[in-house]
C-alpha positions in Angstrom: -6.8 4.3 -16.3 -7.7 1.6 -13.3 -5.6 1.7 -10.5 -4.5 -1.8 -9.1 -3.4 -0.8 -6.0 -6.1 0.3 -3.2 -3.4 2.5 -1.7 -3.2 5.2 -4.6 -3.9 8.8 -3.2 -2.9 11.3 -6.1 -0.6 11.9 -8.6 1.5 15.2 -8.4 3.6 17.5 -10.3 7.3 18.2 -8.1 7.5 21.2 -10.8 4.6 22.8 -9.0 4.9 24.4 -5.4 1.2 23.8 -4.5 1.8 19.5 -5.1 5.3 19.9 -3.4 2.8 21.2 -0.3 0.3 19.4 -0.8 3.1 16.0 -0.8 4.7 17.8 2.5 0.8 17.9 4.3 0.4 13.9 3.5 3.4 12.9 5.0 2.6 15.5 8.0 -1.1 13.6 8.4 0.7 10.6 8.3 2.9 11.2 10.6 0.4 12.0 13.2 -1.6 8.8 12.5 1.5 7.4 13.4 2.4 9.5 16.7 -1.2 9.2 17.8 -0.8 5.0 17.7 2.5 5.1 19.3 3.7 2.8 16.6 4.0 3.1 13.0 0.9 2.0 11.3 1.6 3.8 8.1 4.4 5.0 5.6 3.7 7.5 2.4 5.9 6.2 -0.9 6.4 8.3 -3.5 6.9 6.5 -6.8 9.1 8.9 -9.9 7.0 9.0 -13.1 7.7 10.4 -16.4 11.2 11.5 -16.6 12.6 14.9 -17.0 15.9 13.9 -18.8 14.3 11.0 -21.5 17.8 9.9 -22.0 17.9 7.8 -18.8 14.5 6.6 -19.5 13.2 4.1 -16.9 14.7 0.8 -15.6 13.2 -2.2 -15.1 9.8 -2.2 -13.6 8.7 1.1 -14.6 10.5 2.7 -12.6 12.3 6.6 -13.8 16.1 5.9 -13.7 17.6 8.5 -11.4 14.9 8.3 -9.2 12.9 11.3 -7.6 15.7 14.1 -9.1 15.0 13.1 -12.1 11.1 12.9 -12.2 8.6 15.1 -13.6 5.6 13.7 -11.7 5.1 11.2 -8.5 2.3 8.7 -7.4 1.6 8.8 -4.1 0.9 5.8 -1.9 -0.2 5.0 1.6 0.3 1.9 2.8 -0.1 -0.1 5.7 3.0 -1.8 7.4 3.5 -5.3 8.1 -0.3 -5.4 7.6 -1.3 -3.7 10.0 -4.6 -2.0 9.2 -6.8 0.1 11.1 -11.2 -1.2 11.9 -12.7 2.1 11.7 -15.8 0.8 12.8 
């Protein structure tokens, strides 16, 4: 499946201990990108996908009605704020 967005990292499983970390250490790296800058650069979103109780479904947009307590897996973003990006050059 093609990704349209440039700021997809992974998708993970909150069932699972090891994604649950491996969220956790993302928005810890993050974190520190931001304390290094002094600013905030970067924020981590977490998007609910496929939903554990099928009877809410999702809402408009593709989005898993009841939000992250009710989702089986998450996509995980990083994205700039207010455009800021970073020249690694």
């Amino acid at each position: 499946m093609k990704r349209t967005s440039n700021n997809f990292v992974t998708r993970l499983c909150r069932l699972s201990e090891d994604h649950v970390d491996t969220l956790n250490k993302i928005r810890e790296s993050v974190s520190f990108i931001n304390k290094q800058a002094n600013r905030r650069l970067f924020r981590v979103d977490v998007k609910p996908r496929k939903p554990i109780d099928t009877n809410k479904g999702y809402g408009y947009g593709g989005n898993v009605i009841g939000g992250l307590n009710n989702a089986v897996f998450v996509d995980v973003y990083i994205r700039p704020i207010n455009g800021n990006y970073i020249n690694w050059r």
